[in-house]
N, C-alpha and C positions, 0 to 999 in steps of 0.2 A: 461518528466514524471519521480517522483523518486519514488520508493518505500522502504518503511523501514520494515525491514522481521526477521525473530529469526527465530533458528535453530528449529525443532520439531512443528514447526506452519503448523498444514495441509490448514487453509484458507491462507497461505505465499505461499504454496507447489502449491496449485488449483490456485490462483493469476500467478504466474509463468507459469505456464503449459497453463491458458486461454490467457496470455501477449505472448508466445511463439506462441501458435495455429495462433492468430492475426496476427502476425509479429509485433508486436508495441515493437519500442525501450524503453529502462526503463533505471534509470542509480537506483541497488539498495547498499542498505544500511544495515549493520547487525546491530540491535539494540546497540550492544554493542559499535559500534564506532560513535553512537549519545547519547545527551543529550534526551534520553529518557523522563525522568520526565518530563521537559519542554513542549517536544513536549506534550506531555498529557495532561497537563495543556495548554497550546495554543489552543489547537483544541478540545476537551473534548470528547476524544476518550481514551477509556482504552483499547481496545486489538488489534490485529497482523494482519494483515499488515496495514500500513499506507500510503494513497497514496493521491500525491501531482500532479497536472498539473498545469502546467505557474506560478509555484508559491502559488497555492489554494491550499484548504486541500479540497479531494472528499470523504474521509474516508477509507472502507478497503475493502473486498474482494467485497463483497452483493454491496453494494453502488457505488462502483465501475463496476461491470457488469454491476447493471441498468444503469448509467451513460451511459457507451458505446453502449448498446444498445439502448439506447434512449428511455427509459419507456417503 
């Protein structure tokens, strides 16, 4: 699992803190040492955090719970 996060992002902040609660490993990423634009255009997602498993794009915070939780 990777996440890509920016500093002052509370849905990066709450993402973190529910990946923590979990115990789920993450490897993450601060926007600034990705090609940001790209990913945004790849996945067509405009805002914080972005989260990736096996390679997929699942999206960001919201999208992500649901995902784990399983609807």
């Amino acid at each position: 699992m990777v996440v890509i996060a920016k500093d002052g992002c509370i849905y990066c902040d709450m993402l973190k803190e529910f990946l923590f609660q979990q115990n789920t490993p993450y490897k993450l990423y601060d926007s600034i040492d990705v090609d940001i634009e790209a990913i945004k255009r790849e996945t067509g997602h405009k805002t914080y955090p972005f989260v990736f498993i096996d390679g997929g794009f699942v999206g960001g915070f919201q999208e992500y719970t649901t995902y784990n939780i399983g609807f």
